[in-house]
N, C-alpha and C positions, 0 to 999 in steps of 0.2 A: 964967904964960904958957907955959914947956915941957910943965904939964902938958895943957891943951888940946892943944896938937901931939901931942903921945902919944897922948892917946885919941881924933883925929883922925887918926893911923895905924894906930894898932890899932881904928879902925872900916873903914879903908879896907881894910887884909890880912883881917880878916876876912868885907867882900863881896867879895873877888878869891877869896879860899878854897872860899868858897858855889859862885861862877860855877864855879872849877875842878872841883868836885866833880861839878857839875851835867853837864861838858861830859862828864866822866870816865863817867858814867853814860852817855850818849849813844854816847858812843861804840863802850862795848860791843857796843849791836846792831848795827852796823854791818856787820861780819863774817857772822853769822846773815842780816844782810838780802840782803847780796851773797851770800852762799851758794845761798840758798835762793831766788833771780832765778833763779841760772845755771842752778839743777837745774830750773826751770821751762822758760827756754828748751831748754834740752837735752833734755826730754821732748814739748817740743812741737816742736822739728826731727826729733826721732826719729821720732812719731806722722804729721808730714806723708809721711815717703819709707817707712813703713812701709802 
């Protein structure tokens, strides 16, 4: 019987681990995407009053 619970945990950490990784990739670009909005806006408020 504990061994079912065992490998019913150690299936659970191992999809929590998946998602974590998964977010962990995600989030990366995040920075890059924010970035790279601003330097858009910021080139097109320049190009209006220019």
């Amino acid at each position: 019987m504990e061994q079912i619970e065992i490998s019913e945990i150690n299936a659970r950490i191992s999809k929590m681990m998946a998602e974590t990784e998964k977010i962990s990739k995600e989030n990366r670009y995040y920075p890059l995407i924010v970035g790279s909005t601003a330097t858009l806006a910021i080139v097109a408020i320049v190009k209006m009053f220019l």
